[in-house]
C-alpha positions in Angstrom: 27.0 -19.5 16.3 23.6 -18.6 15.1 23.6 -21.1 12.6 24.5 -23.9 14.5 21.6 -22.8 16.8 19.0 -22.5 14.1 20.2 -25.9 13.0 19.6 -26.8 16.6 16.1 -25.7 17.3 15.1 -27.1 13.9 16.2 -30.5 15.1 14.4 -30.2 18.3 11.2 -29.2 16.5 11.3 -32.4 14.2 12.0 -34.6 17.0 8.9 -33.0 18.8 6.9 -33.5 15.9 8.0 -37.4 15.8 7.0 -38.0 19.4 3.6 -36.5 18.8 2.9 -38.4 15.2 4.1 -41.8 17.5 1.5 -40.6 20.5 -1.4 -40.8 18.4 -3.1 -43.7 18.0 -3.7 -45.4 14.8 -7.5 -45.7 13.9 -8.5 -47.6 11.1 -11.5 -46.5 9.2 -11.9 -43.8 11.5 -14.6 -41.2 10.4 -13.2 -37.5 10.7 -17.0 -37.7 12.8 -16.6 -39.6 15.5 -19.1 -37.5 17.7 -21.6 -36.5 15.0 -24.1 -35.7 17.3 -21.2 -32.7 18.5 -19.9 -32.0 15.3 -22.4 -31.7 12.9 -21.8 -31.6 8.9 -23.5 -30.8 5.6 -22.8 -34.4 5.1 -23.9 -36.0 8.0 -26.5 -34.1 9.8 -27.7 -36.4 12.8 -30.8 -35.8 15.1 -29.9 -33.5 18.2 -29.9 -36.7 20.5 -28.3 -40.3 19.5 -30.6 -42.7 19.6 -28.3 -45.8 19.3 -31.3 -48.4 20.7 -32.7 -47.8 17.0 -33.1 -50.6 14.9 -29.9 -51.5 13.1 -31.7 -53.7 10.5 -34.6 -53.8 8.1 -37.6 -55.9 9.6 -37.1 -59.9 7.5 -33.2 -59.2 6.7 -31.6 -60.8 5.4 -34.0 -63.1 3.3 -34.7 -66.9 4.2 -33.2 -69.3 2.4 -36.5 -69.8 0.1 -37.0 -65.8 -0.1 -33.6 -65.3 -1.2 -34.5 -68.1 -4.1 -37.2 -66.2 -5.0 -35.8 -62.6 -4.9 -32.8 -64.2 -7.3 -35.3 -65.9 -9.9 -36.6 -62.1 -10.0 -33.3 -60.3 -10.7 -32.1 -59.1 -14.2 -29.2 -60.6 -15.9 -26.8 -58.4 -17.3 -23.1 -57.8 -17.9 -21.8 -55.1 -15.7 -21.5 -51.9 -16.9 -19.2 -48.7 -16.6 -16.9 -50.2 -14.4 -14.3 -47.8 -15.6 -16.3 -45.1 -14.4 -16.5 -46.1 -10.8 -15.4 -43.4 -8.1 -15.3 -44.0 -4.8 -16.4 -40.5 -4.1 -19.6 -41.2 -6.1 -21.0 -42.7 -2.7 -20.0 -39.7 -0.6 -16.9 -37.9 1.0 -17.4 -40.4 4.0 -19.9 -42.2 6.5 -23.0 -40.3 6.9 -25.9 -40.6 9.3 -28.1 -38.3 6.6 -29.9 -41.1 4.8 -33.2 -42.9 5.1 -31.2 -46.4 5.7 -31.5 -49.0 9.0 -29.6 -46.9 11.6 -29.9 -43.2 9.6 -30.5 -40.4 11.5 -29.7 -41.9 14.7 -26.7 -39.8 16.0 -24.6 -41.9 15.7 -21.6 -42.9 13.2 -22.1 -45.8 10.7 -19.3 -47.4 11.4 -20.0 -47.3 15.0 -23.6 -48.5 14.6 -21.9 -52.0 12.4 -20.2 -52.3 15.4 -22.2 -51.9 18.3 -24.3 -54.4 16.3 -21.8 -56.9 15.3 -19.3 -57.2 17.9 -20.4 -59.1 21.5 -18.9 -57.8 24.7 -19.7 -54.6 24.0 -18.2 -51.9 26.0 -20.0 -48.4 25.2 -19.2 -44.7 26.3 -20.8 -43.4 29.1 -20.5 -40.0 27.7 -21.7 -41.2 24.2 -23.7 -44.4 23.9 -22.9 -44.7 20.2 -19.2 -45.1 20.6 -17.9 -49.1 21.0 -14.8 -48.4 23.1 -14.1 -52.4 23.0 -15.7 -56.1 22.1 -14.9 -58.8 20.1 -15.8 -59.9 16.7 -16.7 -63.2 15.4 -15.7 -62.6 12.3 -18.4 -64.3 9.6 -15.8 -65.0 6.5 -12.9 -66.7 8.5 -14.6 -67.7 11.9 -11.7 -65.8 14.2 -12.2 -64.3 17.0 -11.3 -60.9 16.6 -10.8 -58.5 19.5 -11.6 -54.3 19.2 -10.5 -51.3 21.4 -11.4 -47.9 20.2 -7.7 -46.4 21.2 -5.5 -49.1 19.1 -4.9 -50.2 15.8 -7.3 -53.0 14.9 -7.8 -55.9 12.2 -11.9 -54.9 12.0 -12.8 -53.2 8.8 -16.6 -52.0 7.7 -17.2 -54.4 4.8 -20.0 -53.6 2.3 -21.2 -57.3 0.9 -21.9 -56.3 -2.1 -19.0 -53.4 -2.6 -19.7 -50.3 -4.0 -17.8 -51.1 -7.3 -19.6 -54.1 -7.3 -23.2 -52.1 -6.9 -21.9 -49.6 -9.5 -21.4 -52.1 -12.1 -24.6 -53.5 -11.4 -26.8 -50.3 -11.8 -25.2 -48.0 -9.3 -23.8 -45.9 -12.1 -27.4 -44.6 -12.7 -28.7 -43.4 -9.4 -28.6 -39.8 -8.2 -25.9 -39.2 -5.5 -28.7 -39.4 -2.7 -29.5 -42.7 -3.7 -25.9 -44.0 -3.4 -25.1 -42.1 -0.1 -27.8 -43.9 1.1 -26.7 -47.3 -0.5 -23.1 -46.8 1.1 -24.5 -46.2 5.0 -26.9 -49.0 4.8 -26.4 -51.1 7.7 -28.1 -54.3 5.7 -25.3 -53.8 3.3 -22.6 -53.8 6.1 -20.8 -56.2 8.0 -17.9 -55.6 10.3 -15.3 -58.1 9.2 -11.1 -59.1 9.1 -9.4 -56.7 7.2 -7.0 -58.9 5.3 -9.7 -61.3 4.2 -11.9 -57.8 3.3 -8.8 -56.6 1.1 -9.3 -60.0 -0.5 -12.7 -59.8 -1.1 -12.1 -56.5 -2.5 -15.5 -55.9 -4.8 -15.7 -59.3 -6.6 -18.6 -61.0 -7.2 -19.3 -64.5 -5.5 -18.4 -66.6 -9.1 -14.8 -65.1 -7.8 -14.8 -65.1 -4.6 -16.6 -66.4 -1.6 -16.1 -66.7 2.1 -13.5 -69.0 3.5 -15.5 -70.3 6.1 -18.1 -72.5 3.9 -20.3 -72.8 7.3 -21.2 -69.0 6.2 -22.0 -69.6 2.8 -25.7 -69.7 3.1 -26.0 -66.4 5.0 -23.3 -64.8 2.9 -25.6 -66.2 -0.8 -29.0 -64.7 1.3 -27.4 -61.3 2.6 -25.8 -60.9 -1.3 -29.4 -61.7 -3.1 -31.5 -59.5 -0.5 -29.0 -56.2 -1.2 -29.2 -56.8 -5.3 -33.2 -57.6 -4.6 -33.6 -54.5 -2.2 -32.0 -52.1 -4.5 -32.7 -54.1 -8.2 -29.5 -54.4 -8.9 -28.8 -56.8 -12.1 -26.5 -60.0 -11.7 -24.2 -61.4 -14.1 -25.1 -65.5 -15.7 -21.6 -66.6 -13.9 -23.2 -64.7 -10.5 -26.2 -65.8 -10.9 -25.1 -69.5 -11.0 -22.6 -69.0 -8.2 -25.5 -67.3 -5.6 -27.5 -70.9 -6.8 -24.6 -73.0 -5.1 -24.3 -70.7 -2.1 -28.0 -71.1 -1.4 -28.2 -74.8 -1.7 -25.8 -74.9 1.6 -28.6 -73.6 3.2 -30.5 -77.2 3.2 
């Protein structure tokens, strides 16, 4: 008799522990910060008010058209190196608002801050001004129309344009880990974009890959030469060439 109600209890208690895992909401991307200006971290240590009517981007980014031409006759041409060094964990544990970057030290999350900037029918806390509880993405690489509610799963991801393998192989591998924190939570390096066609992207280089949607082409050549310009980052010959044809869509 006692077993069979030990065996019983144990059965409840998984069960319970299945309806709560199936309750909670799937976030994707979801900082362990959400409230930073709440919960503050050694890694992300935001001012004691959000500020979320900051600037999200540097003044003149990204680049014209001719400046981005310019910028890219400047870079240095190289062949990547230690790639098989790369670490994620080399740009930080996570999303931090301690950095120096468009958007740093504004109270609010990174992640939150791409958003609130990227998506259009915004829909903001009233409690916290820095949280996007819904909107709608158009998303740059694919041109779909992507909706977002902060209490469901969704197909928005945080894209870094040039990824941080990418950056690593580029020159990355050198800086001190303040300098790549800061290179991770740049907002001119971010763009809120469809996660499959993110996973795709993955960190190649625009000789390998380049955005479905060819109407994006120009801004995607003059965002990726104004991030390798902003933080002289070297270029490979085949990248080099490839940032050429994306820049002469721009007319």
């Amino acid at each position: 008799m006692g077993t069979a109600a030990g065996a019983g209890a144990g059965a409840t208690a998984l069960v319970l522990a299945a309806l709560a895992t199936a309750c909670t909401p799937p976030q994707l991307e979801r900082s362990p910060h959400r409230h930073p200006a709440r919960t503050p971290t050694a890694a992300a240590t935001p001012t004691a008010e959000p500020s979320p009517a900051a600037p999200l981007t540097s003044p003149g980014f990204p680049p014209t058209a001719a400046r981005a031409r310019d910028q890219l006759t400047g870079l240095t041409v190289a062949w990547g190196k230690n790639w098989q060094t790369y670490k994620r964990s080399e740009f930080g544990a996570g999303w931090s608002d301690d950095t120096d970057a468009p958007g740093g030290r504004n109270g609010c999350d990174t992640r939150d801050d791409v958003l609130r900037r990227d998506l259009k029918n915004l829909r903001e806390g009233d409690r916290n001004p820095c949280v996007v509880l819904s909107g709608v993405l158009h998303d740059p690489y694919t041109g779909k129309e992507l909706p977002y509610s902060y209490r469901r799963a969704s197909q928005i991801q945080t894209d870094h344009v040039v990824a941080l393998g990418a950056a690593w192989r580029a020159g990355a591998w050198a800086w001190t880990a303040g300098k790549r924190l800061t290179y991770a939570n740049d907002l001119d390096v971010l763009l809120a974009a469809d996660k499959e066609t993110n996973h795709e992207k993955s960190s190649q280089t625009p000789d390998k890959w380049k955005p479905p949607r060819k109407e994006y082409w120009c801004e995607y050549g003059r965002r990726w030469t104004g991030i390798k310009a902003k933080y002289l980052l070297t270029v490979t010959a085949p990248e080099k060439l490839a940032l050429q044809e994306l820049l002469a869509t721009c007319g």
